[in-house]
N, C-alpha and C positions, 0 to 999 in steps of 0.2 A: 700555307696561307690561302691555296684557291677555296674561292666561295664564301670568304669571311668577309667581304664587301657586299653590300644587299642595296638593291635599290630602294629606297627611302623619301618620300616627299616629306621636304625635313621642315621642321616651324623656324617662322622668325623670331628673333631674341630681341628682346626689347628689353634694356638697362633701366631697372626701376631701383637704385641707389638712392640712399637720403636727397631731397636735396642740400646744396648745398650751404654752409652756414659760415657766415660771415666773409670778410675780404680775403680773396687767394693771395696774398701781396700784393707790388704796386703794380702789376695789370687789371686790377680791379677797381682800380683810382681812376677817377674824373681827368677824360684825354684831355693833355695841353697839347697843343701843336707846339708852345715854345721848346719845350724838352727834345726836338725833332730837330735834324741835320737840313738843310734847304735840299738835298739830295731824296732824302725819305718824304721829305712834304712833298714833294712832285714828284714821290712814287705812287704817296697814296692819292696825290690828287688826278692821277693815271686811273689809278683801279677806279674810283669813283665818275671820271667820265664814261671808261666802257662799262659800267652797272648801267649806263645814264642818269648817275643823281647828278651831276656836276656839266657847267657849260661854258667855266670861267677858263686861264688860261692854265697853263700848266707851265708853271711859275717858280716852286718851290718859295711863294711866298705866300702864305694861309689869310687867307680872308672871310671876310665875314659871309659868303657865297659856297666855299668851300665848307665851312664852320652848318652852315643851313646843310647843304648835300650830306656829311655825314649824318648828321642826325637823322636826317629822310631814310637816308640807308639802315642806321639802326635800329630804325621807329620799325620801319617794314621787317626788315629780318631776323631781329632781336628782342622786340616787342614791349621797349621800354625809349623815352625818349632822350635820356641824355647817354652821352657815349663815353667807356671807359675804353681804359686802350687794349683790352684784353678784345673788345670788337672788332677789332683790325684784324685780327689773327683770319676768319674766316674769305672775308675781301681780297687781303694778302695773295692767300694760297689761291684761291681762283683765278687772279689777275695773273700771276706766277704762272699757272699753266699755258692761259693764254699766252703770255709771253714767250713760254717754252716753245708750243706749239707751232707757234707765227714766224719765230724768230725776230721777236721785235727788238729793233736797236737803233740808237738814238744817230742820226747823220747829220753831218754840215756841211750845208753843199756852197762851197768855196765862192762859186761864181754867183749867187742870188745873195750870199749872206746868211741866210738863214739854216735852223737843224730845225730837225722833226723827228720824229719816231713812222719809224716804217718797218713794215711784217715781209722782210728779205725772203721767208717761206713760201709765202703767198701769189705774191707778183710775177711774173714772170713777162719779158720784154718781149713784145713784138717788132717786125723788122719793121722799118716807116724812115723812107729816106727823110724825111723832110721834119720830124716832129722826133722824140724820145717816149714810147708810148707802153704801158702795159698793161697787161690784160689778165684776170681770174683764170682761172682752168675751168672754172662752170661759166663765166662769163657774165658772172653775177655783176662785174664793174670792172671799169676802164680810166685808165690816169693817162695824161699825156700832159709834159714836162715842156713848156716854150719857155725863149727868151728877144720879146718884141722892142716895140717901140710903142710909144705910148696908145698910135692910133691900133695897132693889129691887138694890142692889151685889151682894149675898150671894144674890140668887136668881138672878141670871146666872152665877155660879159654881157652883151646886148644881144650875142646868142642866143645864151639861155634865156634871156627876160624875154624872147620872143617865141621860147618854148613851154612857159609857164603853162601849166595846166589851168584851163577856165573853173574859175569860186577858188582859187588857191591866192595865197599873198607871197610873193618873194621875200627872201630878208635879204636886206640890201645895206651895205656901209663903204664908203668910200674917205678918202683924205689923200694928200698928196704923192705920199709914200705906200697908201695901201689900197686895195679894192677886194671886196669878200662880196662875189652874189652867193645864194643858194636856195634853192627852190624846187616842189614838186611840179615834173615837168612830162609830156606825155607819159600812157601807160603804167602812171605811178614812177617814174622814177624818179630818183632825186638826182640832182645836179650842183655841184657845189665848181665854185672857184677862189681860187685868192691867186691876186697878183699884188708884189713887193717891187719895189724901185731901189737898184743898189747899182751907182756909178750911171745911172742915164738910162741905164736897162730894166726892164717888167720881165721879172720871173713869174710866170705865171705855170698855177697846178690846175686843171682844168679834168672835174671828176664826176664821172654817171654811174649811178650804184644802185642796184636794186633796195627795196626798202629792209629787206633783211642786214643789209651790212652798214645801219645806221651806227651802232654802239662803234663799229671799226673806224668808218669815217668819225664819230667824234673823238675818239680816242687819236686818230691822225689831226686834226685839224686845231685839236686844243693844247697840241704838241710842238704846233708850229710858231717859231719864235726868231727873231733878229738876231743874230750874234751867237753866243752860246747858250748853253740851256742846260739846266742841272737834272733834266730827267733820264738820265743812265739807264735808272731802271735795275741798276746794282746795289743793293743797298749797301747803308753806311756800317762797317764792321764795327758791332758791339752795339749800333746805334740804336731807337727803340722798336723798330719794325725785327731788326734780327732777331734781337730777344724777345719782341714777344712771339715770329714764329718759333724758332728754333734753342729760346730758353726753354726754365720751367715755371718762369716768372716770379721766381722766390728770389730773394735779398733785396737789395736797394735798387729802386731807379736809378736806367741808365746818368753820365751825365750828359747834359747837351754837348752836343758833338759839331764844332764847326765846319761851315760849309768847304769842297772844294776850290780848285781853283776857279776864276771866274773867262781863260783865255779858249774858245772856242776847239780849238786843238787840242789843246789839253782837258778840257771836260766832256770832251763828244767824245763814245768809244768809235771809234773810223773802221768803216770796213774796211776789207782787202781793195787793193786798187784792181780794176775790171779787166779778165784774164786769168785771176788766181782760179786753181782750182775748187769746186764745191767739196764739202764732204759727201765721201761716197753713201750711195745708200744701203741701208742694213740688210744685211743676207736675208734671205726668207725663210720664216719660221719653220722648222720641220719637224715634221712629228715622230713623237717619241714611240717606240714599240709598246706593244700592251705588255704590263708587268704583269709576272705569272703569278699565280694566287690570288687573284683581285676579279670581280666581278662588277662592273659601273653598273648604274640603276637602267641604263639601256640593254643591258647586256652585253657591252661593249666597255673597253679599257678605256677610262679617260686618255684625249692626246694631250698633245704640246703645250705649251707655257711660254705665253711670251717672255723678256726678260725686262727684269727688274730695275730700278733707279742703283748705279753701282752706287754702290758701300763708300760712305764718306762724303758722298755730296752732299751741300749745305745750300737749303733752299736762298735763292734771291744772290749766287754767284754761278759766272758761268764756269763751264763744266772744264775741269783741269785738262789742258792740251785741244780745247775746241775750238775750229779755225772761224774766223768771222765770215759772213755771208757776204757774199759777191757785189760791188756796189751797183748800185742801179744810174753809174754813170751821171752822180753828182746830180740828181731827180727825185722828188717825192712820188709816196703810193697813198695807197687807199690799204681796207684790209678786207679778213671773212668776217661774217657775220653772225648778229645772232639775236636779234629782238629792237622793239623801239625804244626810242629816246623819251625818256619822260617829262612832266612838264617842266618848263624851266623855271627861276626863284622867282618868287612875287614879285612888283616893284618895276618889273622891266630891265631885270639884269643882263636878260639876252644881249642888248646892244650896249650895254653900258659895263663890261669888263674890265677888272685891272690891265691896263696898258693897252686899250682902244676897244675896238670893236668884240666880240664873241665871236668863238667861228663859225659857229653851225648854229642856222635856221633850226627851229626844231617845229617837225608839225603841228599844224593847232590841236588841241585837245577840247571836249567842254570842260566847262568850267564842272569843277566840285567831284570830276569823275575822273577813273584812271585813265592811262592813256592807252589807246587803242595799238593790240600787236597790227603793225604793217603788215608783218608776215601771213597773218591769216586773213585770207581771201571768203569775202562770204559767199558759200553757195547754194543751191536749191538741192537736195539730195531727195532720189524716193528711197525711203526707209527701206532696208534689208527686211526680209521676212525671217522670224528667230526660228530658232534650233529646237526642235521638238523631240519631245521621247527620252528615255528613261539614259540617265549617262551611265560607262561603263565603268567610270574612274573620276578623279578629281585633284585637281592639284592648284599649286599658289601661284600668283602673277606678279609682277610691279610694274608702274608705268616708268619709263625714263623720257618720255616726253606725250604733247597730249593727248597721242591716241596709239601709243606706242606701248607692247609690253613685252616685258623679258620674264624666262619661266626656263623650267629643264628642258632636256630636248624628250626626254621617256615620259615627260607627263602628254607629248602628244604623240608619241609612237603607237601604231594599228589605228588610231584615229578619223574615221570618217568626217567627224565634224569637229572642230573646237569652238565653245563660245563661253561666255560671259554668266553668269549665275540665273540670268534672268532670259538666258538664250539667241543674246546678241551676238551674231556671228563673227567668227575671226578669221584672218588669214594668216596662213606661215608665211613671215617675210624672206627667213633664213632657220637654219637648222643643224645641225653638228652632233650626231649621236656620238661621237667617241667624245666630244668635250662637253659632252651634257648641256648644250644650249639652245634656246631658241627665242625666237624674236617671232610678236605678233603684231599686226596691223587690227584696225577696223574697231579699236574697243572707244567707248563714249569716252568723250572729253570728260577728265574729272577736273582737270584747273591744277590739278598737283601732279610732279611726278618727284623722283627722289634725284636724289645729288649723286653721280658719276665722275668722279674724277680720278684724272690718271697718277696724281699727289696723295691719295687717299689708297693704302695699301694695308692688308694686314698684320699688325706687328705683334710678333710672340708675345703672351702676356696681356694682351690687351683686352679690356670687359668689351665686349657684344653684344647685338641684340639682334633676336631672331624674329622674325613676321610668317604670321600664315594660317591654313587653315587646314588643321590637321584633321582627318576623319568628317571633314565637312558634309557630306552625302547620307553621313548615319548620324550628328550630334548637332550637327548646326549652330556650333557655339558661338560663330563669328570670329573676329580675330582672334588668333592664341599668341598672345606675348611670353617669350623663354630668354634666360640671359643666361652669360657664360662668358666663357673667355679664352682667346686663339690660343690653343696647346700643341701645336703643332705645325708648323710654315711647308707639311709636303704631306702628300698622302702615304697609304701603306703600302705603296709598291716605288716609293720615294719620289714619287712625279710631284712637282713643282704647280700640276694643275689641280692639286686639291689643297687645300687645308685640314685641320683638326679642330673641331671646336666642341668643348664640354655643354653647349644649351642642347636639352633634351628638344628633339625632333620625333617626329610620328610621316607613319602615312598618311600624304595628303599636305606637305608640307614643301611636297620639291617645287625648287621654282621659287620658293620663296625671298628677300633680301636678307644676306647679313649686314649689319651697321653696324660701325664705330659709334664712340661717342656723340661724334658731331652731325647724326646722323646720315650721315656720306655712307652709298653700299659699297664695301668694300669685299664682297661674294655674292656668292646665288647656292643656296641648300640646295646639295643632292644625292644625298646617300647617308648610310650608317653600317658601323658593325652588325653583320650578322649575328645575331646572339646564340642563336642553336649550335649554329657553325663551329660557333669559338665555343662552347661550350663541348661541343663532340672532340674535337683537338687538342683543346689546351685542358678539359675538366673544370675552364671556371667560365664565368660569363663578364664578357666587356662593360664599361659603366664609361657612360658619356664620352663615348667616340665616335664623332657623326663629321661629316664633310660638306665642305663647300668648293667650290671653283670661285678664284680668289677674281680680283675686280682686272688683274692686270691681262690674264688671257681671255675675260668678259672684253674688252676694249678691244683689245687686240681683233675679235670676231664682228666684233659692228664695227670696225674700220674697212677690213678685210670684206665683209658684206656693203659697205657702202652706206651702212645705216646712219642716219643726223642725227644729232641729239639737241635739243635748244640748250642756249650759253646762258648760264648764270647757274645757279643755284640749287633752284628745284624747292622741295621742302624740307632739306636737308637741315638740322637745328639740335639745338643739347638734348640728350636723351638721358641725362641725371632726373629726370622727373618725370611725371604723368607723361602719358605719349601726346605728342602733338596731335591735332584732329588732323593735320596737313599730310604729318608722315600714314599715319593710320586709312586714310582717305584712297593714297598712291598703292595700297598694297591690296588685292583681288583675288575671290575663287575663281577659277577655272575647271571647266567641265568638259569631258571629251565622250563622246559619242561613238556609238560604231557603227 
């Protein structure tokens, strides 16, 4: 088998399948929230605060605020404005990750009265004799947990109102039992509090958060409730959220499914009491030796493989025998981040909520126009001067965020310069010859990048689509769309870091995205059968056996490097039809210089 692997900059496959004709069953049906468990309603009305369509409570009671937020969500992502429940499915699984990630879980903290959702991953306590306080690991935001008396209640809120940023407006609500300020307050950051009166005492969450961890803070603060709260975040088994992730949406509508119990104890999952131990942390990846016979497109054996979602888990339950997170000593958090909050409903529903106030201020926006990412800072930059002279090679890119791209690591191997088609220079942020990866900086904001997630895996069988720009240098055809479908879950020397996929690739292709359906890249093209090779060996010639490195050790290597990625979505979308201009947009030539 040595030498029957060849390096290949392989094309991206793009799924150009009929579209589809007529209703898939009853996920194709016009969403009822009635058909929904009061569990599932305030799961999805979870996902829809951290998208920020939603600013109402999280309730598991559907209103006509929630009713508006999905549709905004659909209208944007979906591109039609009424919602059927087959639209949840994509929501779902992003919010799901998030969850995964954070370790978010629903707590009631005994002495204030109240639960909330808090990211047990995230937080981590600092020592503070006098307060319960924690703090990010980047320091992006800080929570600290009191319990005063009315006057010391009212001077942590007169705090902030006396840090408010000048041309900014607080949002402010108060009553007897409640007090919420929140406001941008120096240096951009935001500042939120809520204090609750339970038995003579003000629990007060007192919260400074960079503007990137707006969607975490609303997704904490719209979570926060009196008593008990049906947001688990488990969904209802059999209910319509399971089925529509984890059916196939064929037979009858679930039936509605009644709600849990309503006793605090009993509807809050509890953490471990403070002292249990953590779960330990997972060994370090290591890599696998180079399998003999095989040749990667660097010239090097693809390595390691991170691992996989075990076999049997059922998205929207926790993982059989996994111990719950440490409590944060009967205290609310904040969480990570990852974009702004959008505008809220018409009408003035910010302060006017089912069950009192909203929680979260959300920045002014203008009127009629999107809402401004907090996260991006405007600057003066002096332009790079481009890349000049004849390139040596060429190969595909994608963005995963917006100035971020991912490509092989041999499309920039002997490399003096890499840039952009038009000769806008790039940098290597990171790079990995044996697992054929690399990561670049410095490429123009396109406004698109594509969907990365760690729920989006490739599964045997499944149609693909390939993106790229094969032989770009000598045809100049622009995009090449190729489709096919995963034939194989390991490369040819059995490594776990490649795939098989039947969409014909070319030179000039590596680097490329593989997608699922739902347009989500679930690999990165990089290689193919050698066809001389196998033809000198075996006497025949291979047909459609080309490789990717699948999406789970892509992750694994921008974790590992440290690289961000923005939360939500991307341009990730059905790829049963014409290609999106969104996804098309996210995928680029690359030029390398010597």
């Amino acid at each position: 088998m040595r030498g029957l692997l060849s390096i290949i900059v392989l094309v991206a496959v793009v799924i150009l399948s009929p579209l589809k004709a007529g209703a898939q069953g009853w996920t194709e049906q016009t969403f009822d929230a009635a058909m929904m468990s009061r569990e599932d309603t305030a799961t999805l009305q979870a996902a829809l605060a951290f998208s920020g369509d939603y600013y109402g409570v999280v309730d598991g009671i559907w209103s006509s605020d929630a009713q508006t937020a999905l549709e905004a969500y659909v209208q944007r992502e979906r591109g039609h404005p009424v919602p059927v429940f087959r639209d949840l499915e994509d929501l779902i699984i992003d919010f799901e990750e998030e969850r995964v990630a954070n370790n978010w879980q629903l707590f009631y903290d005994e002495q204030a009265n109240i639960s909330y959702l808090h990211p047990f991953q995230l937080l981590k306590e600092v020592q503070n004799e006098n307060t319960l306080e924690y703090l990010s690991e980047d320091e992006g935001f800080s929570m600290i947990a009191r319990y005063d008396d009315f006057a010391d209640m009212k001077s942590v809120h007169d705090w902030f109102r006396g840090k408010v940023k000048q041309g900014t407006k607080p949002f402010e609500y108060n009553d007897d039992s409640l007090w919420i300020t929140s406001a941008t307050i120096d240096n951009d950051f935001i500042a939120y509090a809520r204090s609750d009166l339970n038995k003579g005492k003000w629990a007060t969450l007192s919260i400074v958060i960079e503007q990137k961890y707006l969607r975490h803070l609303n997704l904490l603060a719209t979570s926060v409730m009196v008593g008990g709260s049906p947001a688990t975040l488990i969904w209802t088994p059999n209910g319509v959220i399971d089925q529509v992730v984890n059916g196939d949406g064929s037979g009858n509508m679930p039936e509605p499914v009644a709600s849990g119990p309503g006793d605090p104890k009993d509807q809050v999952l509890r953490p471990k009491p403070p002292g249990v131990a953590e779960t330990p942390e997972a060994p370090p990846v290591v890599a696998e030796p180079p399998a003999p016979g095989t040749i990667d497109i660097a010239g090097v054996t693809p390595g390691p493989t991170p691992g996989s979602k075990p076999a049997g888990d059922v998205l929207g339950t926790p993982a059989p025998g996994s111990p719950v997170a440490a409590a944060p000593a009967e205290v609310p958090p904040v969480a990570d981040g990852g974009g702004a909050l959008g505008t809220p409903p018409p009408g003035g529903g910010l302060g006017t909520a089912p069950g009192g106030a909203a929680p979260v201020g959300v920045p002014e926006t203008i009127a009629g126009t999107a809402p401004v990412d907090p996260g991006k800072v405007a600057e003066v930059e002096t332009p790079r001067e481009k890349v000049t002279g004849e390139p040596k090679g060429s190969g595909s890119g994608f963005y995963i965020g917006p100035t971020t791209l991912v490509t092989a690591a041999h499309v920039i191997d002997g490399c003096r310069a890499m840039a952009m088609a038009d000769g806008t220079p790039l940098d290597v942020m990171a790079a990995d010859s044996t697992l054929d990866i690399a990561v670049l900086s410095g490429a123009p904001d396109a406004g698109v990048w594509l969907k990365l997630s760690a729920l989006e895996v490739p599964k045997l069988g499944e149609t693909i689509t390939v993106l790229g720009f094969p032989y770009y240098t000598s045809l100049d055809q622009g995009l090449v769309v190729t489709s096919g479908n995963v034939s194989a879950l390991r490369g040819p020397d059995g490594s776990s870091n490649l795939v098989m996929i039947t969409a014909p690739v070319q030179p000039g292709n590596s680097g490329g995205p593989l997608l699922n359906k739902k347009g989500a890249v679930i690999g990165v093209v990089v290689s193919r059968m050698d066809d001389m090779a196998v033809l000198q060996e075996t006497g025949s010639l291979p047909q459609n056996m080309n490789f990717a490195v699948p999406s789970g050790p892509l992750l694994t290597f921008l974790a590992q490097n440290r690289i961000s990625r923005p939360q939500g979505d991307g341009s990730g979308t059905d790829l049963s039809g014409e290609l999106p201009d969104g996804v098309a947009r996210a995928v680029v030539p690359l030029h390398c210089y010597q």
